[in-house]
N, C-alpha and C positions, 0 to 999 in steps of 0.2 A: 497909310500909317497906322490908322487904326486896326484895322485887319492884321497888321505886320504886329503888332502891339497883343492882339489877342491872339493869335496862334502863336506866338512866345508864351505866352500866359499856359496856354492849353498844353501847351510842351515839355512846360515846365512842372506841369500837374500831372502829365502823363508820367515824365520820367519818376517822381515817386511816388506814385501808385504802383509802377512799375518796381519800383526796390523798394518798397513796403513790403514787410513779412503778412502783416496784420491783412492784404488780397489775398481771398483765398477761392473764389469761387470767377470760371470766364464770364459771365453773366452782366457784372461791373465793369470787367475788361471792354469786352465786346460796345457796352453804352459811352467811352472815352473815344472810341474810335468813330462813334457812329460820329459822335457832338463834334470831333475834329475836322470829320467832311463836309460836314452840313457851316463851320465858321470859316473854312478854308478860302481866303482871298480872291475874288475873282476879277478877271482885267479890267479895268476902264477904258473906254472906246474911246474917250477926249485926249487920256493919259495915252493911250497905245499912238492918239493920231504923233501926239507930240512928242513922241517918243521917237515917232519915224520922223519926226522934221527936222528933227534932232542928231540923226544919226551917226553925222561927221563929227557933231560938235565933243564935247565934254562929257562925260555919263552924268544924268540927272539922281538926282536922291530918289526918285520912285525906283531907277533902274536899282539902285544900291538897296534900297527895301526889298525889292524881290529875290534878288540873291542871297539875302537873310532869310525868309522864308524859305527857301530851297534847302536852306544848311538845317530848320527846323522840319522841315519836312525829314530829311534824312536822317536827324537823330530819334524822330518820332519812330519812325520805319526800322530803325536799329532796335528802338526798345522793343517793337512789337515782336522783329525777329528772336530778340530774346525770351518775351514773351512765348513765343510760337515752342521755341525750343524747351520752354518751361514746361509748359505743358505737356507737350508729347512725352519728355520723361516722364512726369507726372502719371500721364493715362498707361505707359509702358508699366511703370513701378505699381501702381494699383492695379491693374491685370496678373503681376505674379502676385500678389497676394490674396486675390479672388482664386487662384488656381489652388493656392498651398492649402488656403483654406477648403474649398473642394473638397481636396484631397485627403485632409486630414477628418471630414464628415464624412467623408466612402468608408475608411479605414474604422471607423468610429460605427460605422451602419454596419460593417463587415462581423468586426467584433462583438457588436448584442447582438446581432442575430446567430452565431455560434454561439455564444452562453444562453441563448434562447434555448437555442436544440439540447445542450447539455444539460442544462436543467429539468425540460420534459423527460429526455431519459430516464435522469436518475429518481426523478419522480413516478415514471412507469413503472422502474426495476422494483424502487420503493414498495409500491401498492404490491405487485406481485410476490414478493418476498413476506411482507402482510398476510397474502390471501392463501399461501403457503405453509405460513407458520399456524395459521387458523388451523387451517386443514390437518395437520398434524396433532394439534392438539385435541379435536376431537374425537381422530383416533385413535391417541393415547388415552382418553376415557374412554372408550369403548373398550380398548384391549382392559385396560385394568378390572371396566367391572365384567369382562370374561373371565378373568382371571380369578376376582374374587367368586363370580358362578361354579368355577371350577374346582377353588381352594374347597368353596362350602361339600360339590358331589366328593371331593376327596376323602375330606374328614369322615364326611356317611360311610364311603365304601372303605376306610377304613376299620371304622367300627364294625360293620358288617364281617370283615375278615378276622377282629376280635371275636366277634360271636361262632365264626366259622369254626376257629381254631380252637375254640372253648371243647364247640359239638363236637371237631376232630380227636383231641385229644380223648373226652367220654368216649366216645368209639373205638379210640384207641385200648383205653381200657376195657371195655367190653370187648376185642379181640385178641388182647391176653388173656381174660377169663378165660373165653372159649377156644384160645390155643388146644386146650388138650380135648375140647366136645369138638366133634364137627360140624361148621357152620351150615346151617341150612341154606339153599341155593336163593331163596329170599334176601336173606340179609347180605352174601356175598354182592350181589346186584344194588345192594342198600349203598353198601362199605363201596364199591364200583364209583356209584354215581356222585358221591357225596366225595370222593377223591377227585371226578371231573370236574366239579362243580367248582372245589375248593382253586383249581389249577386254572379253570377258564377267569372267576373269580382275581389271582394273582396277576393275572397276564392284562387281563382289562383294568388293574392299578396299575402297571408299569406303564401300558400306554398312556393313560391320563397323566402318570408322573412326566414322562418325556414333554408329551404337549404343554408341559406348564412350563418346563424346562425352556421349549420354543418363546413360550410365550413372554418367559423374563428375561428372554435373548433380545426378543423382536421390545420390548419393552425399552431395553437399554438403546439400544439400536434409535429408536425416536426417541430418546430424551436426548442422546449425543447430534443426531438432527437439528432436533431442534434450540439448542443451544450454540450448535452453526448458525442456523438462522438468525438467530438473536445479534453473534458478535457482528455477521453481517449487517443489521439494520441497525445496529450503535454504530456501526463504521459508516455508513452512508449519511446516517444524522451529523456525523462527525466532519463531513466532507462542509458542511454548510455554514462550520464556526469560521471566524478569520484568524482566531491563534486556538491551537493545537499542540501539544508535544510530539503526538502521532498522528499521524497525516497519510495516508495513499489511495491507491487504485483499486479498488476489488477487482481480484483476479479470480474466473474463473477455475476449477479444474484441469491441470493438463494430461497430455498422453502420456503414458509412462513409457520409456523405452528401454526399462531394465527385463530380464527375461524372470520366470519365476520358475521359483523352484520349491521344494518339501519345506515346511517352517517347520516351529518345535510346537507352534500351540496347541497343537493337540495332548494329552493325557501323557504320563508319565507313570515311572511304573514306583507304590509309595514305599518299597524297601531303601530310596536313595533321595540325595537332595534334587532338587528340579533344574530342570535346564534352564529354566530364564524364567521371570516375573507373572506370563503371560502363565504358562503352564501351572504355575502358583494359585493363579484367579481360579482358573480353568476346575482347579482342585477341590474349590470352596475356599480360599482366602480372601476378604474380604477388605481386611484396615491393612493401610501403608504402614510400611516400617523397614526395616533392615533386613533380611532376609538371607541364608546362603541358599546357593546352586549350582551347578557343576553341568556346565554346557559339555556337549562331547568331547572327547579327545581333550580335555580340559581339569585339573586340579580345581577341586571347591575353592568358592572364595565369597564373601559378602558383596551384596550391593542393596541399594533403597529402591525399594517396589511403591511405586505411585499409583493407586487404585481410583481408576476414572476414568470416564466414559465408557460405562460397561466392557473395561478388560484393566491391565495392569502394564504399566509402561516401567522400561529399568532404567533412570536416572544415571548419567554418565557426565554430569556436571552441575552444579548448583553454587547461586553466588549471590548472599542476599542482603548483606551488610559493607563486606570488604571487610571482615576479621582476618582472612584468610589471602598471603599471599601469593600470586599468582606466580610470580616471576620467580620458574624453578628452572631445571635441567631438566636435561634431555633424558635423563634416568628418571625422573621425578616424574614427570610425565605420562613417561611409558610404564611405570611400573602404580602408579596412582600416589593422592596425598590428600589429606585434610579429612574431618568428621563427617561421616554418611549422615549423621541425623543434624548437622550447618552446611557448612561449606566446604566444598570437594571437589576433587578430579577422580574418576574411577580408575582411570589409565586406558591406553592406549591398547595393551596387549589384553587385557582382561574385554575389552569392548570388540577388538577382534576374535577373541573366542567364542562372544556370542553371537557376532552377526553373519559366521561364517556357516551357523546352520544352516542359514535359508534369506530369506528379503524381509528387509525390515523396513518401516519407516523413522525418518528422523524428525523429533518434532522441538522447535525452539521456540520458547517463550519467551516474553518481554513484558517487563515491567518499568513506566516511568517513573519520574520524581512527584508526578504529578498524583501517581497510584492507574494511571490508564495503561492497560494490558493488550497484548497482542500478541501473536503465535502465525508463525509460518512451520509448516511442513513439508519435505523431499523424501521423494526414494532416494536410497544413495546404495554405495558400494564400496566398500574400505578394506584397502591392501593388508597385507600383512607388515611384518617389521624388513621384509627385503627391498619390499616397497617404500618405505619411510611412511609408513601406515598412508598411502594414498588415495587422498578422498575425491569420487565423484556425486555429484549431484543431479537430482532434479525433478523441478517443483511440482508441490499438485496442489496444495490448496495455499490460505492464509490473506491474514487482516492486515498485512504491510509489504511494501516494494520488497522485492529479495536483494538483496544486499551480498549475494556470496555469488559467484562464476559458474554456470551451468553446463553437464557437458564436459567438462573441463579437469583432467587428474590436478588434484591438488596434494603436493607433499607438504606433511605436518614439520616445522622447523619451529628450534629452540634459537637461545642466544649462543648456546656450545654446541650446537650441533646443525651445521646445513646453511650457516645463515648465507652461502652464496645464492640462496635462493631471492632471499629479497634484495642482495646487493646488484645481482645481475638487473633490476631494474633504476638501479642507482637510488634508491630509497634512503630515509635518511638513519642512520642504527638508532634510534629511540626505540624502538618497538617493545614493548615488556610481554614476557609471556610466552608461552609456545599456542603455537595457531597453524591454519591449510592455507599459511599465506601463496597467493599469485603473483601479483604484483602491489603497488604503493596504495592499497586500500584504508580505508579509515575504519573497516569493521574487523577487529578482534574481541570477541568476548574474553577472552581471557586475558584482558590488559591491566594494565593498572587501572584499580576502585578511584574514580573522579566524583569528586560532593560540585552541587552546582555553583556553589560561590567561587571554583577556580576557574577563571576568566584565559589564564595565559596559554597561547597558541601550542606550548610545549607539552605541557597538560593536555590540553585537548587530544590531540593526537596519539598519546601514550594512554588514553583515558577509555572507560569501557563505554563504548559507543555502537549502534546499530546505521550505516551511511551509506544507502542505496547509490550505485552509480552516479546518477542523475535525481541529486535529491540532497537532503539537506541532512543535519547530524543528528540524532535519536540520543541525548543522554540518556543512558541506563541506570538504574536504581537495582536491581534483581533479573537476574538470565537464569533459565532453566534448559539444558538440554537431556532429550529422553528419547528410547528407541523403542520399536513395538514391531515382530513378526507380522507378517501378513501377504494374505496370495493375490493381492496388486488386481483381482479381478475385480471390486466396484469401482475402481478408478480406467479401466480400459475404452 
């Protein structure tokens, strides 16, 4: 009875230990079960004799005890199975979560050690764009103080060709004297050599003049260098901030697949205005400003010569306030609007007269709100007006993602003219402005002037914006686009 008395006790302490929250480790579990074996009632040899003497009789109260224990035994054995089944969920459910965690440390190890690798890179490119720029720059002091050795021999042998021409002239006058005496054969060999002299003398200035010529070619030539290099290692600086206005990839140079052909930049003949900007430098023009010229095949007309990086580029768009608005016709357009020395469009037919010379580069600038600048460059190729002036592309250098379609004819359309071009992509008609639209792109520079305080999604999209594919939106503050001849051979 006693024994029947404590394994109810112990069963009744198993089952809430058992539905207590408050167990949480098998270790306690396991010490209940041991204490239940070790009290668990064992038969009495006197009690079993009389049990059996008993047989026929009555059932005794010991026999009734033991079938209580039995019914204790089973609920004990129920709670362990429960038990049993606690746990195995238990070890089931903390095994997926040993796993996810895993998994999510590989994923975690995966990822710094790729921004490991990208960061030594762009620290390698770094240094070498450094050891680059060094290099350049010392031999831009070196060309310069050739230059000034050169300026100084010039000046001498100029003066020398003063003094020559002093002695030529007196000679000269001494052979009108003696026009009507006959020279003796002395002085004619005099009058001879002092003619070679003065000729050899001319000719060893014009080479020195050319050489310096080279030399403030090859001059500008590394300064436009090296101010590549520069926007490159402000742009790789730039890669390291966590907010930006401008943000990308440095892209190397690519292959050009346009064919070349005769440019204008060579010399012009000075009885007539100049074919293009470039041929202006070429001339000795030196400060930006308005300019007329008269490409072939072509009536005069004005455009703004921008003078930099050792040549002159023609401005065929500028837009730096939003005084000026964009959203014209199709006539407006093609035919030009607005002030060469603010904001303007040159036109479409005046920009096909220039670049049908020969190959040109197209080169666009950006400016944010922030004042940070960037410039991408393309070869390109532009129809005439049968074509709906269509433009192709593509890139060779620059400091931001490209944002326009490579490859690809793009027809220029207005809001009256063409616009089945954007609807066939089902676009939505906000678009302001004429553009080489493609398809539903977000880069138009010539959209409506957006200030950054308008927020609304309507705006945005009608707003002048630079929006690489795969990339985020460039608010625009100032765009500049400009065109420049050239034979496409340092880019091959």
């Amino acid at each position: 009875t006693q024994n029947s008395h404590t394994a109810k006790t112990v069963s009744r302490k198993s089952l809430c230990i058992l539905h207590n929250p408050r167990v949480s480790s098998g270790a306690e579990n396991m010490k209940i079960i041991l204490l239940f074996l070790f009290i668990a009632p064992l038969p009495n040899p006197d009690r079993a004799e009389k049990d059996f003497s008993s047989f026929d009789s009555a059932a005794s109260p010991e026999t009734k005890s033991r079938f209580a224990m039995l019914d204790d035994v089973r609920i004990l054995a129920n709670g362990l199975l429960q038990l049993g089944h606690g746990l195995k969920d238990f070890v089931h459910k903390t095994k997926g979560q040993m796993n996810d965690i895993f998994q999510k440390l590989y994923i975690f190890d995966r990822s710094f050690y790729e921004l490991s690798l990208q960061t030594s890179e762009i620290k390698e490119e770094e240094e070498q764009l450094r050891q680059t720029t060094a290099r350049l720059q010392i031999n831009n002091e070196e060309i310069k103080n050739l230059s000034q050795e050169m300026n100084s021999k010039i000046e001498d042998l100029i003066q020398n060709k003063i003094q020559l021409q002093e002695k030529v002239w007196g000679l000269e006058d001494k052979v009108t004297k003696l026009a009507i005496i006959q020279p003796s054969m002395q002085e004619t060999k005099e009058i001879s050599s002092l003619k070679a002299f003065v000729e050899q003398q001319d000719n060893h200035i014009k080479q020195l003049l050319k050489i310096v010529e080279d030399q403030h070619v090859q001059l500008d030539r590394q300064h436009n260098q090296i101010m590549e290099l520069e926007d490159k290692l402000n742009h790789i600086e730039l890669q390291e901030l966590t907010e930006n206005s401008f943000m990308g990839e440095h892209t190397e140079p690519e292959a050009i697949s346009f064919p070349v052909h005769n440019t204008t930049a060579g010399t012009y003949r000075s009885d007539g205005p100049a074919p293009d900007c470039t041929a202006l430098y070429n001339s000795g023009t030196r400060s930006s400003g308005v300019y007329t010229i008269k490409p072939n095949s072509s009536e005069a007309f004005n455009v703004y010569c921008e003078m930099k990086f050792g040549s002159s580029w023609t401005v065929i768009q500028n837009r730096v306030d939003g005084s000026l608005d964009f959203n014209q016709t199709w006539d407006a357009y093609e035919n030009g609007f607005g002030d060469l020395n603010e904001e303007f469009w040159l036109g479409l037919n005046k920009t096909y007269s220039i670049t049908k010379q020969g190959d040109y580069i197209l080169r666009i600038e950006l400016q944010d709100w922030k004042d940070n600048k960037r410039h991408i460059e393309y070869a390109f190729s532009l129809g005439g007006p049968e074509t709906d002036y269509t433009l192709q592309l593509s890139r060779i250098s620059g400091s931001i993602p490209n944002a326009l379609p490579e490859q690809t004819e793009l027809r220029f359309s207005t809001a009256d003219h063409d616009m089945d071009v954007i609807n066939d992509f089902n676009c939505p008609e906000n678009y302001l402005g004429g553009w080489w639209h493609s398809e539903c792109e977000e880069t138009n520079l010539n959209g409506k002037y957006v200030a950054p305080r308008s927020r609304g999604r309507l705006d945005r999209r009608k707003g002048l914006y630079w929006k690489p594919k795969k990339g985020r939106y460039y608010l625009l503050k100032s765009t500049k686009i400009m065109i420049h001849p050239t034979d496409l051979k340092s880019f091959d």
